[in-house]
C-alpha positions in Angstrom: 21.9 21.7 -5.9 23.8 18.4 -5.9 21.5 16.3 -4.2 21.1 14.0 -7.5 23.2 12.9 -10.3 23.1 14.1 -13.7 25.4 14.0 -16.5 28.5 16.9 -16.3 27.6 18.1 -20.0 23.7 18.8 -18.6 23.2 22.4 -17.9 20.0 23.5 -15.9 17.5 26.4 -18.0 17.8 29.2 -15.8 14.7 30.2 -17.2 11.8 27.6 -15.6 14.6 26.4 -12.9 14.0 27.7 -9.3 16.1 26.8 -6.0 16.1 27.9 -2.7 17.5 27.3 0.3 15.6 27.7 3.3 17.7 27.2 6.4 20.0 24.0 6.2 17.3 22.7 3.5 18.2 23.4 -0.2 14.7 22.5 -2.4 14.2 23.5 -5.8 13.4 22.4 -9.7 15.5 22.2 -12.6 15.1 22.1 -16.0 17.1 20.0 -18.0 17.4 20.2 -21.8 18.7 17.3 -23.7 18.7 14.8 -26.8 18.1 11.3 -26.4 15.6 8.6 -26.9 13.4 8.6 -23.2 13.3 5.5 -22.1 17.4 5.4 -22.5 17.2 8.6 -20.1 14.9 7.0 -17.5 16.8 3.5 -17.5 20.0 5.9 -16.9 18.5 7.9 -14.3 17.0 5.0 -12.2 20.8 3.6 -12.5 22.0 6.7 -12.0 20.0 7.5 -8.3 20.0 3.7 -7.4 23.9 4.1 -7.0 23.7 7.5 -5.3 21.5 5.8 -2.8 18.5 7.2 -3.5 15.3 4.1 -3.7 12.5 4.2 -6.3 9.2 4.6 -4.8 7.4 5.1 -7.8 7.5 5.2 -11.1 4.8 5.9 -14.2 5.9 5.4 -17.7 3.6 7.1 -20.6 4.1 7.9 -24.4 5.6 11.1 -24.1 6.3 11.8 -20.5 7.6 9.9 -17.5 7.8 9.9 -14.1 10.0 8.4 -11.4 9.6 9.7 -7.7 12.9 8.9 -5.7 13.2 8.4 -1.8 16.7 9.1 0.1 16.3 9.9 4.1 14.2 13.1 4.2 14.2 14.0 0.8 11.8 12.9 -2.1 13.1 13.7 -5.8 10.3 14.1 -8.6 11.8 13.4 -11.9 9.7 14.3 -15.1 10.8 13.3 -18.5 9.1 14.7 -21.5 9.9 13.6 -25.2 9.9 16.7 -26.9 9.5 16.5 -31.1 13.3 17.6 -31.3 14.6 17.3 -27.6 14.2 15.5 -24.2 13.7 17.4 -21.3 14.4 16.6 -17.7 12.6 18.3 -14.4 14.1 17.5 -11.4 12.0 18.4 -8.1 13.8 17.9 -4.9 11.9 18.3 -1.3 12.0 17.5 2.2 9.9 15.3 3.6 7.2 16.9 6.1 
């Protein structure tokens, strides 16, 4: 579900992902394990979906877990960051607009 960019060596958890495809509409969460200091990852993801197209709507930053909410056309995109004790871990929630 290409609808945002993530870095090629990234693979999705099967286990805790979920993505369907309803029609023409493809929705769905993924789980994204990684290493990394946080607030590298969310600097690189707001460059990331800025140059994909997509526009920040919203964004809150905390001590262990992050939040950015994307905007492109019809679709919202949900991005949670958690700093684990030993990794980083990415959810990615695309939608549709209703």
């Amino acid at each position: 579900f290409a609808v945002r960019p993530i870095p090629r060596d990234v693979k999705p958890l099967v286990e805790g992902s979920v993505v369907s495809s309803p029609g023409n509409i493809k929705v769905g969460l993924q789980v994204l394990p990684g290493r990394g200091e946080i607030s590298s990852l969310n600097r690189a993801i707001n460059e990331y979906m800025t140059r994909d197209g997509w526009t920040l709507f919203s964004a809150t930053y905390g001590n262990k877990q992050n939040m950015q909410v994307f905007n492109k056309g019809d679709r919202l995109c949900v991005i949670i960051t958690i700093d684990g004790s030993m990794n980083t871990e990415m959810r990615v929630n695309v939608t549709h607009k209703i």
